[in-house]
N, CA, C and O of each residue as an XYZ file, in Angstrom:
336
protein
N     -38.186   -100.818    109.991
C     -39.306   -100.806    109.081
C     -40.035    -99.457    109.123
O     -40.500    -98.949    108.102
N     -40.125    -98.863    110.402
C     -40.636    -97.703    110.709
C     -40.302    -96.516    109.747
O     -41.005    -95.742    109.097
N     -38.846    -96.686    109.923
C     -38.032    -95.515    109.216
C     -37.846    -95.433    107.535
O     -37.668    -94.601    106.645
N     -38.003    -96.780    107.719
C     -37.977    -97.000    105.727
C     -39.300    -96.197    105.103
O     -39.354    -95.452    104.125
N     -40.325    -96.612    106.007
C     -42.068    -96.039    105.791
C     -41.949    -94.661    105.588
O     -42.371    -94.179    104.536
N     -41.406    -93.919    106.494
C     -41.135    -92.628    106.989
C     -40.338    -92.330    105.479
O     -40.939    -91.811    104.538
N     -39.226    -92.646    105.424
C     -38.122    -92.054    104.745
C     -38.717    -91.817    103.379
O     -38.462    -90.816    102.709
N     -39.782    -93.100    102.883
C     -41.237    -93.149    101.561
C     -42.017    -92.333    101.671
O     -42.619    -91.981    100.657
N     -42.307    -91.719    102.929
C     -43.322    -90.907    102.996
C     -42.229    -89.445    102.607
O     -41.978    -89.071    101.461
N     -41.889    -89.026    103.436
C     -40.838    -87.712    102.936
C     -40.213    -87.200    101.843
O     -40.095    -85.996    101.619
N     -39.659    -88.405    100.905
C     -39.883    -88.862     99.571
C     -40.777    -88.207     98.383
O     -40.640    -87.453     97.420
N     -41.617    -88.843     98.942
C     -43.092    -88.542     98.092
C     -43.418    -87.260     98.274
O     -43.727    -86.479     97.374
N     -43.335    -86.938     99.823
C     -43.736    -85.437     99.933
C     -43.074    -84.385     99.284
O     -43.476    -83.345     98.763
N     -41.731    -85.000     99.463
C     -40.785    -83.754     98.538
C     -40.790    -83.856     96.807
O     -40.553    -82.969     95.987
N     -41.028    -84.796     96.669
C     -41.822    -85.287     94.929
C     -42.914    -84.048     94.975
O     -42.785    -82.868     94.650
N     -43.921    -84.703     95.452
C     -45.200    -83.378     95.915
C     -44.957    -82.193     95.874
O     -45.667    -81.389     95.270
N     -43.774    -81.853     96.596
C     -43.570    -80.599     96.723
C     -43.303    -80.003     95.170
O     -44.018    -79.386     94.380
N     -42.160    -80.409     95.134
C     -41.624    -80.215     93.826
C     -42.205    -80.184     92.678
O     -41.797    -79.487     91.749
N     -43.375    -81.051     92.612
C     -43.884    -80.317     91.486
C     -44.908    -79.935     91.542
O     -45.660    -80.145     90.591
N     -45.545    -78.917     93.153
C     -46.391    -78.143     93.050
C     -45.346    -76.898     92.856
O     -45.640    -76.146     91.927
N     -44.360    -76.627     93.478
C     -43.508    -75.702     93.128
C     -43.240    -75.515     91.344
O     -42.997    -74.412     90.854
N     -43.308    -76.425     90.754
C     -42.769    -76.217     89.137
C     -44.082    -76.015     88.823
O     -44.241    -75.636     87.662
N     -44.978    -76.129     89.407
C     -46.668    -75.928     88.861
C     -47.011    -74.703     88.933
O     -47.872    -74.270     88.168
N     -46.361    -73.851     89.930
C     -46.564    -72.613     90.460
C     -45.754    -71.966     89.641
O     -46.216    -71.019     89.004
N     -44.559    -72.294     89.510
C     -43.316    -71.378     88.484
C     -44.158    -71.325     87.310
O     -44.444    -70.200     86.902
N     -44.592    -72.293     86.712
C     -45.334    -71.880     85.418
C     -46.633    -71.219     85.269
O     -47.049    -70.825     84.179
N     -47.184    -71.117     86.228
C     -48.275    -70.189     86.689
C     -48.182    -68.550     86.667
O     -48.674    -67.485     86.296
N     -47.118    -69.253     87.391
C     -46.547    -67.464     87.709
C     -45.915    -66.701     86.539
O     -46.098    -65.488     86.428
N     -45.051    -67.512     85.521
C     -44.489    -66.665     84.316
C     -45.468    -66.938     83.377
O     -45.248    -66.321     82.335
N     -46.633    -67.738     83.337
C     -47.655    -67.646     82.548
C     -48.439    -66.273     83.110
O     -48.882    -65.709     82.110
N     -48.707    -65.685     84.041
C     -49.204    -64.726     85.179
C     -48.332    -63.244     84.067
O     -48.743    -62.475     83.199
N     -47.123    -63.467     84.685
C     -46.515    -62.497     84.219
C     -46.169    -62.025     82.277
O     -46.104    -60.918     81.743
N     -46.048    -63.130     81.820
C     -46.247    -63.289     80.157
C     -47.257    -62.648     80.096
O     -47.017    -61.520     79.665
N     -48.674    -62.874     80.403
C     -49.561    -62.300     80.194
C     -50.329    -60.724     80.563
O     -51.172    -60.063     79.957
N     -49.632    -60.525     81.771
C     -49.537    -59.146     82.256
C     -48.870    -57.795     81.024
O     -49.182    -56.668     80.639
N     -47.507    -59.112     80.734
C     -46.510    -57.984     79.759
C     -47.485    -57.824     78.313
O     -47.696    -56.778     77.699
N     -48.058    -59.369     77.950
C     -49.072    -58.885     77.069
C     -49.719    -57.431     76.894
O     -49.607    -56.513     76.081
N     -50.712    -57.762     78.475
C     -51.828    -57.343     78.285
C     -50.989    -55.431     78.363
O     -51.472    -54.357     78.004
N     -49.866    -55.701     78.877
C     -49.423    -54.254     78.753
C     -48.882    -53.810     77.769
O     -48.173    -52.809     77.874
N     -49.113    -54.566     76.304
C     -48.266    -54.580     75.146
C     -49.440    -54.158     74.344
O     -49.280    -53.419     73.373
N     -50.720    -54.629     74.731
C     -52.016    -54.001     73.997
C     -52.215    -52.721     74.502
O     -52.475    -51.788     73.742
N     -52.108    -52.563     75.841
C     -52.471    -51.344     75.594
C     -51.614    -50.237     75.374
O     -52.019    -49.117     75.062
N     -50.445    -50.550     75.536
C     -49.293    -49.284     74.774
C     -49.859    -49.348     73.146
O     -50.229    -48.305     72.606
N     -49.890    -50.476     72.516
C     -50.334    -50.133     71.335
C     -51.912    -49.446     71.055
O     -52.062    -48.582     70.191
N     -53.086    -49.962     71.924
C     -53.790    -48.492     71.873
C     -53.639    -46.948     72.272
O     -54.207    -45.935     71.863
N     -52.702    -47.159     73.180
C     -52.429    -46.009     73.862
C     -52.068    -45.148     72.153
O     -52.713    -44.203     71.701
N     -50.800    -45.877     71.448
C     -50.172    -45.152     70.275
C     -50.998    -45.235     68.989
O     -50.672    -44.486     68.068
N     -52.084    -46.108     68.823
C     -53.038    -46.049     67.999
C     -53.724    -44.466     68.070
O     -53.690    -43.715     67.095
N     -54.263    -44.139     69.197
C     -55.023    -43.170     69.900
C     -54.352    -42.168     69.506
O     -54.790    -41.447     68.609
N     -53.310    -41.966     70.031
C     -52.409    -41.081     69.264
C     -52.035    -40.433     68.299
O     -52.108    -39.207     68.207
N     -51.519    -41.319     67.339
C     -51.653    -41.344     65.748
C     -52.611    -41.075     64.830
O     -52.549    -40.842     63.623
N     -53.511    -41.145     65.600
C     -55.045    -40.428     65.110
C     -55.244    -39.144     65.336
O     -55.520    -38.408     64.389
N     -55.148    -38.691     66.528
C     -55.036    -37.518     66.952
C     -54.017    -36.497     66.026
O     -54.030    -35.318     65.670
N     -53.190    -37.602     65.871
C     -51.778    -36.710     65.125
C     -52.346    -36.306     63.587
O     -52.379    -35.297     62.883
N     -52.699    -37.478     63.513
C     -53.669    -37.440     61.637
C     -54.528    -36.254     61.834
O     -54.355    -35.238     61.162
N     -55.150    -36.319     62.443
C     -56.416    -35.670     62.569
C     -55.926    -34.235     63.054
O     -56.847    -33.431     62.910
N     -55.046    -33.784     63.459
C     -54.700    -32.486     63.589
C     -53.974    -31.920     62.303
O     -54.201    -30.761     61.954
N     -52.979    -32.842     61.497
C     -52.295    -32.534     60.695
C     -53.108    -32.402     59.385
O     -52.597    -31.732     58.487
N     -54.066    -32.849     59.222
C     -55.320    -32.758     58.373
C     -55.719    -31.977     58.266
O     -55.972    -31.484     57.167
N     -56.054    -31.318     59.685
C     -56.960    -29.887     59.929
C     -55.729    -28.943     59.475
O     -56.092    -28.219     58.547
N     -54.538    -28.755     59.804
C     -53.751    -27.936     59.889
C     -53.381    -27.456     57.891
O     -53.210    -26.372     57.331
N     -53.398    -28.889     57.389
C     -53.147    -28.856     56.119
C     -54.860    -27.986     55.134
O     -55.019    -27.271     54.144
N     -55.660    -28.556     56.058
C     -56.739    -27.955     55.433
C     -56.700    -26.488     55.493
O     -57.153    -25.797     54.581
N     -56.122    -25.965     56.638
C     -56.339    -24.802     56.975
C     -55.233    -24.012     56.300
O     -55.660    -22.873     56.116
N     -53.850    -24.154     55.804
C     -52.928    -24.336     55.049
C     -53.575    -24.003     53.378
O     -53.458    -23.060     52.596
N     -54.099    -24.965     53.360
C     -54.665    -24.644     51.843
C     -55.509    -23.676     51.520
O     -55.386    -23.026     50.482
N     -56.598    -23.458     52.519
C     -57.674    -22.471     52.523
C     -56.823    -21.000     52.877
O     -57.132    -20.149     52.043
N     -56.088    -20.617     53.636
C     -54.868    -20.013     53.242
C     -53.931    -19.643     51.955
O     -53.505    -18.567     51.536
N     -53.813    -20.792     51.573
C     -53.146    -20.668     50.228
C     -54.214    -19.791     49.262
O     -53.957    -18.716     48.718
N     -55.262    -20.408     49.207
C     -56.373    -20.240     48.067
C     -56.887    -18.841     48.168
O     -57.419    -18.180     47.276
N     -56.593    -18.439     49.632
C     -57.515    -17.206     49.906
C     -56.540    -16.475     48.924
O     -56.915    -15.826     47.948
N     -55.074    -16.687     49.358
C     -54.004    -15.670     49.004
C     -53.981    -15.483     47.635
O     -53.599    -14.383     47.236
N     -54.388    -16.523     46.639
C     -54.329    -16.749     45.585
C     -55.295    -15.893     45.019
O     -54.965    -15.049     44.186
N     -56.794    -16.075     45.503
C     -57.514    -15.153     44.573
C     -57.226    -13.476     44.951
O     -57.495    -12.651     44.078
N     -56.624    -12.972     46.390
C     -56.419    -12.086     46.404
C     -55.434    -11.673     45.459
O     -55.170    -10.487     45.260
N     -54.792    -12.786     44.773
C     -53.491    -12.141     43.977
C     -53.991    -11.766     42.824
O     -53.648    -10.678     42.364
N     -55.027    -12.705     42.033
C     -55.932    -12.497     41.012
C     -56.966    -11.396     41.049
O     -57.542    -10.948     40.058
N     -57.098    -11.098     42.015
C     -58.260     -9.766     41.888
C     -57.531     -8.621     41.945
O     -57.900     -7.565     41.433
N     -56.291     -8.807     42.673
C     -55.035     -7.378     42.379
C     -55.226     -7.259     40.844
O     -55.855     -6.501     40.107
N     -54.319     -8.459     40.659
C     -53.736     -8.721     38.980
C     -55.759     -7.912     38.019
O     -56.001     -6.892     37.372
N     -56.240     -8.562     38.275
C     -57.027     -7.891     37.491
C     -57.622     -6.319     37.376
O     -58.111     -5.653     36.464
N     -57.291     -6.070     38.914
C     -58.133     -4.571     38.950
C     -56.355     -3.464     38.529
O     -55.984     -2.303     38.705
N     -55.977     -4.289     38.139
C     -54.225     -3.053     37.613
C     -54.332     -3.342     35.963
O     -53.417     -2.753     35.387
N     -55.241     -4.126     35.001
C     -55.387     -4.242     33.902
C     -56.835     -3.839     33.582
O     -57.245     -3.882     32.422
């Protein structure tokens, strides 16, 4: 009778066990899912940040490009006019 008690108790414990162990597995890749998340936001700010920077230089560069252009332009027009 002793051993039957026993053998119910060990039973149960390894029941117990088992699904604090499957309680923990899902903890843990819920843990880690969310890590890869949270490292998935910030690569995408990281490249947000970026892309701005990139805008924002290529903007300036184009501005500066044009004001260039324009300078060259009226210098071509004030040639052209002072030879007529």
């Amino acid at each position: 009778m002793h051993t039957a008690i026993s053998n119910a108790y060990e039973k149960e414990i390894e029941m117990l066990l088992a699904q604090a162990n499957t309680t923990i597995s899902k903890q843990k890749d819920a843990l880690v899912k969310a890590n890869d998340q949270g490292q998935l936001q910030e690569k995408i700010a990281e490249l947000e940040a970026e892309h701005l920077a990139e805008r924002k230089q290529s903007q300036k560069d184009f501005g500066d490009y044009k004001a260039s252009i324009k300078s060259k332009e009226t210098k071509m027009e004030e040639e052209h006019f002072m030879k007529y």
